[in-house]
PyMOL commands that place a pseudoatom at each C-alpha (Angstrom):
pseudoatom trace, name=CA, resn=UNK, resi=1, chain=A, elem=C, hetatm=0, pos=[0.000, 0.000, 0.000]
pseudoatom trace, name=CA, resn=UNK, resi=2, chain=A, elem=C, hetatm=0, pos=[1.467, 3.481, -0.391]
pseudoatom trace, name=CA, resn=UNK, resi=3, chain=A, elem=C, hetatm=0, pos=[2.112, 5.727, 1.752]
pseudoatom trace, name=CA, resn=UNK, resi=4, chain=A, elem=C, hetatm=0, pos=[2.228, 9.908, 2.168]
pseudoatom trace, name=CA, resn=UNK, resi=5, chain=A, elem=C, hetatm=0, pos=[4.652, 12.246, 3.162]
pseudoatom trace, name=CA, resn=UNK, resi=6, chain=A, elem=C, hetatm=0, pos=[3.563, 15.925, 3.651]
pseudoatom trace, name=CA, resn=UNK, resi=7, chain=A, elem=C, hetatm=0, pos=[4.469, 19.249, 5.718]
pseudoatom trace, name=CA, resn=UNK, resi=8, chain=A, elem=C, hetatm=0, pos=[2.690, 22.399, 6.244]
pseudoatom trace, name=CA, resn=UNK, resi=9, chain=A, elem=C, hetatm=0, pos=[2.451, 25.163, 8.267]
pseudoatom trace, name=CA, resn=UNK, resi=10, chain=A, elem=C, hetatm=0, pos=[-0.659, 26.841, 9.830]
pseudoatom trace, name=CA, resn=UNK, resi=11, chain=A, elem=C, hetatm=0, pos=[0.105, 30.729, 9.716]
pseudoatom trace, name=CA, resn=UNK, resi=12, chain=A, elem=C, hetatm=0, pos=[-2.197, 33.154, 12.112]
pseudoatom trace, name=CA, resn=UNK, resi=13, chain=A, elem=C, hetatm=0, pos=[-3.210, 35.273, 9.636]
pseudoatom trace, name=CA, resn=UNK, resi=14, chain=A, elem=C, hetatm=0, pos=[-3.516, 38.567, 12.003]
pseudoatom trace, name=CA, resn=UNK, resi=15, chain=A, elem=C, hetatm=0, pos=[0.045, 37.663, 13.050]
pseudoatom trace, name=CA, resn=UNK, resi=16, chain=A, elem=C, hetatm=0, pos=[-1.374, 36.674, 16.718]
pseudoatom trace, name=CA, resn=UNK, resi=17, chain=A, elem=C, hetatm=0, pos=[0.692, 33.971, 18.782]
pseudoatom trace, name=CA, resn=UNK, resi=18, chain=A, elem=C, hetatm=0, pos=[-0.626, 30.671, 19.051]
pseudoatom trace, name=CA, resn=UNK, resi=19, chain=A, elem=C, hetatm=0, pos=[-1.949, 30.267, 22.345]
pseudoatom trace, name=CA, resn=UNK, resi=20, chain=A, elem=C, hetatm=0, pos=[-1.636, 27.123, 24.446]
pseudoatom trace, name=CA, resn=UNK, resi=21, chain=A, elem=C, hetatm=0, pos=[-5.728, 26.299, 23.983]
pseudoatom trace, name=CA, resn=UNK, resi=22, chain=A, elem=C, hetatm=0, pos=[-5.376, 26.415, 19.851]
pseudoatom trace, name=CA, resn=UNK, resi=23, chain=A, elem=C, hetatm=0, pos=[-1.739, 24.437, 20.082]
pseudoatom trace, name=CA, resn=UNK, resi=24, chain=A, elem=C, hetatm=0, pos=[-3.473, 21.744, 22.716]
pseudoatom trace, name=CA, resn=UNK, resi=25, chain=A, elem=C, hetatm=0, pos=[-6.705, 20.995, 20.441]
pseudoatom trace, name=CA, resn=UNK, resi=26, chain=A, elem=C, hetatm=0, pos=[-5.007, 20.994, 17.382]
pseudoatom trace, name=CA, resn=UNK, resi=27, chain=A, elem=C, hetatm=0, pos=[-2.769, 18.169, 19.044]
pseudoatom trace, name=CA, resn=UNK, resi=28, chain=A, elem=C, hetatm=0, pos=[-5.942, 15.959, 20.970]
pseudoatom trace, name=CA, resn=UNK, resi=29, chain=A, elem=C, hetatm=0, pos=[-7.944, 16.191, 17.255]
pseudoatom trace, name=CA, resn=UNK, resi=30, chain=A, elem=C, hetatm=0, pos=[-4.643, 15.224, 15.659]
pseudoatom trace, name=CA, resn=UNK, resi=31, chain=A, elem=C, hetatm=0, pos=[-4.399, 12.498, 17.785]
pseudoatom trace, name=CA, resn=UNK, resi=32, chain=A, elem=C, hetatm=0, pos=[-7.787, 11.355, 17.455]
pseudoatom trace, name=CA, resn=UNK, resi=33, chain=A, elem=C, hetatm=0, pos=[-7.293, 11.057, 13.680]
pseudoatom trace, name=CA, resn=UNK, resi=34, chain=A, elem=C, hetatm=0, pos=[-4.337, 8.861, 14.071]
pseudoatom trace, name=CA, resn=UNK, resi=35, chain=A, elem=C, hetatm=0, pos=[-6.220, 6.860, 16.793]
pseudoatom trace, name=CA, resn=UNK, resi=36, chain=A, elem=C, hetatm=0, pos=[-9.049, 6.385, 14.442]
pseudoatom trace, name=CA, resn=UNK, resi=37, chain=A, elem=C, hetatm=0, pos=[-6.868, 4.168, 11.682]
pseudoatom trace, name=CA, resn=UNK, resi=38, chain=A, elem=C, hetatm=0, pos=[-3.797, 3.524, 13.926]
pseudoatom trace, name=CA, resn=UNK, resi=39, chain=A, elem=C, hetatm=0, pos=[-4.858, 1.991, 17.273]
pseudoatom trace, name=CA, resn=UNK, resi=40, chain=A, elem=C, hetatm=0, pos=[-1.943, 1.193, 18.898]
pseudoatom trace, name=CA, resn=UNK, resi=41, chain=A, elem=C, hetatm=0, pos=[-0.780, 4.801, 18.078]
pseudoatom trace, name=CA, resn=UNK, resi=42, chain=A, elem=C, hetatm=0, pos=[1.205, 6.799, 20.938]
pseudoatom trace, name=CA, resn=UNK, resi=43, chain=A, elem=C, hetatm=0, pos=[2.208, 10.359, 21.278]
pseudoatom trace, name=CA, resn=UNK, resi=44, chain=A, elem=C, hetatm=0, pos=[4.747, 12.298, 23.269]
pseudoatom trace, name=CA, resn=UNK, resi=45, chain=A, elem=C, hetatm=0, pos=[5.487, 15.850, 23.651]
pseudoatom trace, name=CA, resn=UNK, resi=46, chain=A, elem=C, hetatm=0, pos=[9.203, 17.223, 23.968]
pseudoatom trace, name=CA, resn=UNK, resi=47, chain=A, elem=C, hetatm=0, pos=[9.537, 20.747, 24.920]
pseudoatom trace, name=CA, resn=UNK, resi=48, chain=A, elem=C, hetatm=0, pos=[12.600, 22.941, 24.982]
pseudoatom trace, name=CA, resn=UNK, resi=49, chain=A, elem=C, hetatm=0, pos=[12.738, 24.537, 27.803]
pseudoatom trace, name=CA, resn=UNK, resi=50, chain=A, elem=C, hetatm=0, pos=[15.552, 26.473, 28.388]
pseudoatom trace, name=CA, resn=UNK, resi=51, chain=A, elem=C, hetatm=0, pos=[18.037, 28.153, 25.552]
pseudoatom trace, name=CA, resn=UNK, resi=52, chain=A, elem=C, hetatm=0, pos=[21.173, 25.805, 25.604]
pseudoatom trace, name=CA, resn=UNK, resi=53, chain=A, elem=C, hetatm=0, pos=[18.721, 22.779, 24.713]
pseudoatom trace, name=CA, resn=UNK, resi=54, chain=A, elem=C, hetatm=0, pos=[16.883, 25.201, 22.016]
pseudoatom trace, name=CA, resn=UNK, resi=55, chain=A, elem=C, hetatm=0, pos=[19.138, 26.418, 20.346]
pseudoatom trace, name=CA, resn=UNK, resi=56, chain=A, elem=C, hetatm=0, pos=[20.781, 23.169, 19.934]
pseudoatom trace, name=CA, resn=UNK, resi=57, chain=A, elem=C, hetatm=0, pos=[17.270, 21.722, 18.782]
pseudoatom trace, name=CA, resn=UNK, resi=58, chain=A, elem=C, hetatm=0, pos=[17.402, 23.686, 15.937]
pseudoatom trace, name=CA, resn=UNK, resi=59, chain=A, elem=C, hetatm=0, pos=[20.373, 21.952, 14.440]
pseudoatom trace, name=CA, resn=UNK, resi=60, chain=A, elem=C, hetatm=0, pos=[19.767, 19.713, 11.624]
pseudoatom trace, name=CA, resn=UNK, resi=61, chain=A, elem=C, hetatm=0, pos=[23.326, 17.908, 11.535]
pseudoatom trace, name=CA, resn=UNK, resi=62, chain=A, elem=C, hetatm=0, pos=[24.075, 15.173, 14.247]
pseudoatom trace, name=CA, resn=UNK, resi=63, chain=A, elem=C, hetatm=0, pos=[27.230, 15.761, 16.528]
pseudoatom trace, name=CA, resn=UNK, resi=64, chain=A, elem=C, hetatm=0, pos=[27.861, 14.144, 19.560]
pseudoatom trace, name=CA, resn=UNK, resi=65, chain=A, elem=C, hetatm=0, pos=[27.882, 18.186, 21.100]
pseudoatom trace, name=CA, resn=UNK, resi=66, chain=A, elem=C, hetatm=0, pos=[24.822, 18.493, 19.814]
pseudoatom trace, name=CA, resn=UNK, resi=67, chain=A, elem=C, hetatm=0, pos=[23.084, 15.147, 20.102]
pseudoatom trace, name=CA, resn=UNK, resi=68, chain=A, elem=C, hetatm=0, pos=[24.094, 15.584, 24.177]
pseudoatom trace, name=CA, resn=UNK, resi=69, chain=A, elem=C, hetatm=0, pos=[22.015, 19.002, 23.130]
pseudoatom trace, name=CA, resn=UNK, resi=70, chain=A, elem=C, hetatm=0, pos=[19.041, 17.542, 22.446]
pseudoatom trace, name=CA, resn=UNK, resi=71, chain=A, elem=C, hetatm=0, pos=[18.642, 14.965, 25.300]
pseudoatom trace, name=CA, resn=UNK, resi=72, chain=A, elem=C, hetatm=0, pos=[17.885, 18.074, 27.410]
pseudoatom trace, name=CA, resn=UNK, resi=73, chain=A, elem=C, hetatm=0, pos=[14.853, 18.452, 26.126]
pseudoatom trace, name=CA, resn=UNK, resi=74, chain=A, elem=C, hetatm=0, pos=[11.783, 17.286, 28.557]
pseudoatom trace, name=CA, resn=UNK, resi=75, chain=A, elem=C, hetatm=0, pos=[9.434, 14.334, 27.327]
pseudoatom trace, name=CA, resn=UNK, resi=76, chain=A, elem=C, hetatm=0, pos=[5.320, 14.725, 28.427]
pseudoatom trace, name=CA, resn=UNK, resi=77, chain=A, elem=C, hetatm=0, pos=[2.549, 12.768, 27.627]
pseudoatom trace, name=CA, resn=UNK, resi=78, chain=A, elem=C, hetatm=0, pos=[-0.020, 14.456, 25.599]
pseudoatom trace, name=CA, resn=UNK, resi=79, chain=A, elem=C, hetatm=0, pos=[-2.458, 14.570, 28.672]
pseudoatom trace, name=CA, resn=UNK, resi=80, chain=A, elem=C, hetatm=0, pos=[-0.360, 16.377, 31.160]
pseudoatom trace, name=CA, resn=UNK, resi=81, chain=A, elem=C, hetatm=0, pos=[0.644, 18.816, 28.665]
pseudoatom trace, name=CA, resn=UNK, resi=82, chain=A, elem=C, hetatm=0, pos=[-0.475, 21.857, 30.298]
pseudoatom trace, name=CA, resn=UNK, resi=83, chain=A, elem=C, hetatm=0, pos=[-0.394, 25.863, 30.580]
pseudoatom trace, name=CA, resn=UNK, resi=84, chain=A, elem=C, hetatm=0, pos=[2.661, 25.629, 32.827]
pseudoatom trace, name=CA, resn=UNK, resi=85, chain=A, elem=C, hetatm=0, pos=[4.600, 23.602, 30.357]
pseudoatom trace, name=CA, resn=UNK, resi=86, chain=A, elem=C, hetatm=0, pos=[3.364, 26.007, 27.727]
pseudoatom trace, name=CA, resn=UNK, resi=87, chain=A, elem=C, hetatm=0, pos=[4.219, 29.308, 29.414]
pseudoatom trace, name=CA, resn=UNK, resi=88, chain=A, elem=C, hetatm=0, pos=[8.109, 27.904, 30.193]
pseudoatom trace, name=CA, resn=UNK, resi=89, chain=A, elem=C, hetatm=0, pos=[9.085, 26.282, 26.740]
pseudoatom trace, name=CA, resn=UNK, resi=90, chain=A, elem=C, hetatm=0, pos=[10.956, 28.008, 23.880]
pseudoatom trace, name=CA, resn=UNK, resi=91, chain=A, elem=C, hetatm=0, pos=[9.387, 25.154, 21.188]
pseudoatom trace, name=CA, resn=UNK, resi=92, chain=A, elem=C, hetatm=0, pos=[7.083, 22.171, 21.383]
pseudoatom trace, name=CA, resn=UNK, resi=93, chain=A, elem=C, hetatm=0, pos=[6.684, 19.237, 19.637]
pseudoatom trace, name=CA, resn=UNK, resi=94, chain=A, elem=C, hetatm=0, pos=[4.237, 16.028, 19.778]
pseudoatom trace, name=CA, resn=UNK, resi=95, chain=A, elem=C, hetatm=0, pos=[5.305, 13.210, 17.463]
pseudoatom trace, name=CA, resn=UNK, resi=96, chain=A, elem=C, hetatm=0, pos=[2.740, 10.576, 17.302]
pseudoatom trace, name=CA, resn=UNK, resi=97, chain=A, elem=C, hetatm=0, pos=[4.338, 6.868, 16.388]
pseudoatom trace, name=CA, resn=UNK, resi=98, chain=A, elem=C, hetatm=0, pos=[3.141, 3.778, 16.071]
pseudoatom trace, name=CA, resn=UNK, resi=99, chain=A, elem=C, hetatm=0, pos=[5.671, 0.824, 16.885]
pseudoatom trace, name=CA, resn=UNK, resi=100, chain=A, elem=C, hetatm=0, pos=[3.553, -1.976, 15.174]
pseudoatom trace, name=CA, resn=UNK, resi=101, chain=A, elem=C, hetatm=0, pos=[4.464, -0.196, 12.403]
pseudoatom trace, name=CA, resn=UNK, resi=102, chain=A, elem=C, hetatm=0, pos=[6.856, -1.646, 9.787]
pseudoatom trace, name=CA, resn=UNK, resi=103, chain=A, elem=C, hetatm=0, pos=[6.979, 1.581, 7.861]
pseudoatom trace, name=CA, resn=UNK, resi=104, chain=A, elem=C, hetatm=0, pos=[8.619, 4.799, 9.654]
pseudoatom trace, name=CA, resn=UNK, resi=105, chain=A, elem=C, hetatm=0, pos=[5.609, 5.876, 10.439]
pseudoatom trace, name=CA, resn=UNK, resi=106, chain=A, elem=C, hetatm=0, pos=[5.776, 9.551, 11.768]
pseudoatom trace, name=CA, resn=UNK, resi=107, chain=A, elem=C, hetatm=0, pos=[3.884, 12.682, 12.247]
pseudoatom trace, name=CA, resn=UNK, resi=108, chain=A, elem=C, hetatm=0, pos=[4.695, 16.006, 14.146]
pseudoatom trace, name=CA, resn=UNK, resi=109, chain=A, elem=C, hetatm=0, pos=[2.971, 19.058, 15.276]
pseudoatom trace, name=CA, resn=UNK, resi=110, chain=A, elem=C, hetatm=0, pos=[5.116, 21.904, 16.709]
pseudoatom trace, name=CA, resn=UNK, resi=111, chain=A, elem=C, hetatm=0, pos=[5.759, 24.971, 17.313]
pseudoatom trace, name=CA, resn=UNK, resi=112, chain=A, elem=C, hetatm=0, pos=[8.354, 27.360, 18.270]
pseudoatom trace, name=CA, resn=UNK, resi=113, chain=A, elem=C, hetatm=0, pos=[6.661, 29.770, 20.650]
pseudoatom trace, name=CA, resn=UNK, resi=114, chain=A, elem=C, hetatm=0, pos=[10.353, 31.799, 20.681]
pseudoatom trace, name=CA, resn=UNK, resi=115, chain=A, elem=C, hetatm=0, pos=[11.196, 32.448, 16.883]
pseudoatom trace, name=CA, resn=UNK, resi=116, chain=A, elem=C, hetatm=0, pos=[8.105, 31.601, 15.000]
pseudoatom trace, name=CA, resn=UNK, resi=117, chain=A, elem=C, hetatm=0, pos=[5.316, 32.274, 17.936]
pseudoatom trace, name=CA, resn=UNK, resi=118, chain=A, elem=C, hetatm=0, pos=[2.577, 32.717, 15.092]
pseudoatom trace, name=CA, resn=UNK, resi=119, chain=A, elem=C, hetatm=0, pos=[2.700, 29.116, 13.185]
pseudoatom trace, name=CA, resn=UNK, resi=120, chain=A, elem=C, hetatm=0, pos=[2.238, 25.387, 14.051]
pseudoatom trace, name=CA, resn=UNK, resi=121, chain=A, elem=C, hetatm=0, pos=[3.933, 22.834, 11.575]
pseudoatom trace, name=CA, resn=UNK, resi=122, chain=A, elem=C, hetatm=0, pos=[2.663, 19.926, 10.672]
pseudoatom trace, name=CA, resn=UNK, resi=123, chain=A, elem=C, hetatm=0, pos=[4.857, 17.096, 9.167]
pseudoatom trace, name=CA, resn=UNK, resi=124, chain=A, elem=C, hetatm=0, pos=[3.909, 13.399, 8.511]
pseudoatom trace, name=CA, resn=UNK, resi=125, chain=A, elem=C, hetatm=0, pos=[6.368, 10.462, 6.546]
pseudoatom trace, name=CA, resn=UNK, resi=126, chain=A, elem=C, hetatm=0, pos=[5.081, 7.299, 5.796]
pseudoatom trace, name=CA, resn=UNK, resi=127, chain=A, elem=C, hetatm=0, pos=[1.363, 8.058, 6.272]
pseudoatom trace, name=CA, resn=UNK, resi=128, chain=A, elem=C, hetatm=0, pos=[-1.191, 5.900, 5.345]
pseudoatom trace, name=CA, resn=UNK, resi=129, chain=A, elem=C, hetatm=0, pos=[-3.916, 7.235, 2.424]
pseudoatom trace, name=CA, resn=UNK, resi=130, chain=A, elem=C, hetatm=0, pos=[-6.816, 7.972, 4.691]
pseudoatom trace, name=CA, resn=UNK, resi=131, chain=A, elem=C, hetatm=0, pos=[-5.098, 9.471, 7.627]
pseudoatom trace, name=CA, resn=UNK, resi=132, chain=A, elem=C, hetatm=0, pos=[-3.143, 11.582, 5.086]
pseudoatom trace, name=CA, resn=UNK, resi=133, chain=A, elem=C, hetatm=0, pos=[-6.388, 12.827, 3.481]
pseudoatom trace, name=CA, resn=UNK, resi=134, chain=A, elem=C, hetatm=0, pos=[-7.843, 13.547, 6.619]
pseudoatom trace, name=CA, resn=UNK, resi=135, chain=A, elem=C, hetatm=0, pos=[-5.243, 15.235, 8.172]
pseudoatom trace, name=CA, resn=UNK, resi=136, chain=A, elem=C, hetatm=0, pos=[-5.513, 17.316, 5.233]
pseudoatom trace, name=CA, resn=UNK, resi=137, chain=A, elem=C, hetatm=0, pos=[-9.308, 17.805, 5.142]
pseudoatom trace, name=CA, resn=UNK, resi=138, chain=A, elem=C, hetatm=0, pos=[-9.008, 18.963, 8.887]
pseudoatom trace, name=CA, resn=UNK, resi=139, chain=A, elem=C, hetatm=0, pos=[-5.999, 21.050, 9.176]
pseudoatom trace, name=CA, resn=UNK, resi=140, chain=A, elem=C, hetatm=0, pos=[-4.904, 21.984, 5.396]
pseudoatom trace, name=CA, resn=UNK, resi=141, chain=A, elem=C, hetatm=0, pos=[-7.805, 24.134, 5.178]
pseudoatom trace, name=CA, resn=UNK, resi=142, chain=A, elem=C, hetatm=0, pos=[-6.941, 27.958, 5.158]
pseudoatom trace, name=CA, resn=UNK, resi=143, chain=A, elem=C, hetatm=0, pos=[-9.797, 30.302, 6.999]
pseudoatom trace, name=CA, resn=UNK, resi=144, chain=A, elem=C, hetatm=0, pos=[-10.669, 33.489, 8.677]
pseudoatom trace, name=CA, resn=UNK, resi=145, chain=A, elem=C, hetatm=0, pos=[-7.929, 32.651, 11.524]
pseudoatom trace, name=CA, resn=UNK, resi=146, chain=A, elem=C, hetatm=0, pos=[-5.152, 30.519, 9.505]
pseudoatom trace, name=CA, resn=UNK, resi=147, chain=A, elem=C, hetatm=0, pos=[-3.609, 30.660, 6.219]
pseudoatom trace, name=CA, resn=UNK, resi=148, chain=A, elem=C, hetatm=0, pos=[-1.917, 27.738, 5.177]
pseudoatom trace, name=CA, resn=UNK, resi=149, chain=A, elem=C, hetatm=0, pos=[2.145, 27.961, 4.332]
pseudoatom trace, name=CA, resn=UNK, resi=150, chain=A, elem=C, hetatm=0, pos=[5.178, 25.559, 3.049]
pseudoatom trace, name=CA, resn=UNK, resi=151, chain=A, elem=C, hetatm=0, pos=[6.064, 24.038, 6.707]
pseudoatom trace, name=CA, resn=UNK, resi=152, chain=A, elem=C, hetatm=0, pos=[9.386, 25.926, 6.439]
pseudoatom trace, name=CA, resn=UNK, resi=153, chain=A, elem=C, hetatm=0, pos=[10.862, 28.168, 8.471]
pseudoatom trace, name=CA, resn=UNK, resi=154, chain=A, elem=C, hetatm=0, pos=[10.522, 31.649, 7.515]
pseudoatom trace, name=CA, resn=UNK, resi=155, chain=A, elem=C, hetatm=0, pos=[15.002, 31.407, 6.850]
pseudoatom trace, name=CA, resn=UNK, resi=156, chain=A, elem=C, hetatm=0, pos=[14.845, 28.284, 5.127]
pseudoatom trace, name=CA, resn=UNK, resi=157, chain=A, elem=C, hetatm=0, pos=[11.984, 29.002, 2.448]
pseudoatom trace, name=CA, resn=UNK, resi=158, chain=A, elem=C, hetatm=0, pos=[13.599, 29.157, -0.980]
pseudoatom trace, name=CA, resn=UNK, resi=159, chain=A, elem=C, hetatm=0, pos=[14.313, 32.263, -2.840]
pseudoatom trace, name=CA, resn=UNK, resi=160, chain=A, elem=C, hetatm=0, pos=[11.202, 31.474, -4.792]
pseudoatom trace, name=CA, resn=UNK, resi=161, chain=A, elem=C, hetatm=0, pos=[8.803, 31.201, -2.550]
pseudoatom trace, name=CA, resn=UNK, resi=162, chain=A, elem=C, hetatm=0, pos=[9.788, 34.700, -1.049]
pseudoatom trace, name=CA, resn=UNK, resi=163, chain=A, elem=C, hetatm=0, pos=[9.976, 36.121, -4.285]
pseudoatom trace, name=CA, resn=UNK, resi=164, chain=A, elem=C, hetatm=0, pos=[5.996, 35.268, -5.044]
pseudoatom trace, name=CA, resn=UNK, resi=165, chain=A, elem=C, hetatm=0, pos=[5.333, 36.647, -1.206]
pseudoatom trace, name=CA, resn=UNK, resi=166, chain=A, elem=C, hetatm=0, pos=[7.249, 39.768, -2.280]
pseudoatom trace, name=CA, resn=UNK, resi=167, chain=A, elem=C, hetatm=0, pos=[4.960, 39.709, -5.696]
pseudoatom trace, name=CA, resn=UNK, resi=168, chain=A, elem=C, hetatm=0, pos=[1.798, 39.252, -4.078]
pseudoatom trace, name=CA, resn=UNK, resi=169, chain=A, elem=C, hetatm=0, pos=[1.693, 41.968, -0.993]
for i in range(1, 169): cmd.bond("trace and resi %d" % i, "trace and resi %d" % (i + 1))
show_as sticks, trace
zoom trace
């Protein structure tokens, strides 16, 4: 059967930061998608919560430096994830995985409440046809709130991309 990749980017479209109530539903109905055609499904949150551990988050490369980095982040469940842990971290993420899995089955939400305060990203690899379309359907979907972007970060979009931004304001 084949399977989906895909990455986006919800954008507030008045520029607002996304607040701990729209990051936390967006994750539960995310969840409940994946539950729906995955059922042994799981999802953990990692947070960045101080600037040593996000800064070296935002490294793509692997280092041993920067590897010992990352292992400062802080791992939640989805259900304690609360205002608290909203209010102290510099970027969020919730991966949801599925170990029964053969496929590296993957999707993220996050977002980086320091540098990019006004977008959640959305990435998914190996996705399965129906979750993919519905994940789509439900959060693909630009409105009066969100418009819908390339799941980059504003630095890393190609020159393109910023050129037709620069074109259409």
């Amino acid at each position: 059967m084949k399977r989906y990749n895909f990455r986006f980017s919800r954008d507030r479209v008045d520029r607002d930061r996304i607040n701990f109530s729209d990051f936390s539903s967006a994750a539960s109905s995310l969840f409940s998608l994946v539950k729906r055609i995955k059922p042994h499904a799981s999802a953990q949150v990692l947070t960045c919560e101080d600037e040593i551990t996000y800064l070296y988050s935002k490294k793509v490369f692997e280092a041993d430096e920067i590897d010992l980095g990352k292992r400062g982040r802080k791992v939640y469940e989805l259900s304690d994830l609360n205002n608290m842990i909203w209010d102290r971290s510099m970027s969020l993420e919730v991966h949801f995985v599925d170990d029964t899995d053969s496929q590296p089955f993957l999707i993220k939400i996050t977002c980086d409440t320091h540098s990019e305060p006004e977008s959640m990203k959305f990435y998914g690899q190996s996705v399965e046809f129906d979750l993919h379309a519905d994940i789509l359907f439900a959060f693909d979907v630009p409105n009066l709130l969100y418009s819908i972007g390339d799941g980059l970060r504003k630095h890393e979009r190609p020159a393109a991309t910023k050129q037709r931004e620069l074109a259409y304001a």
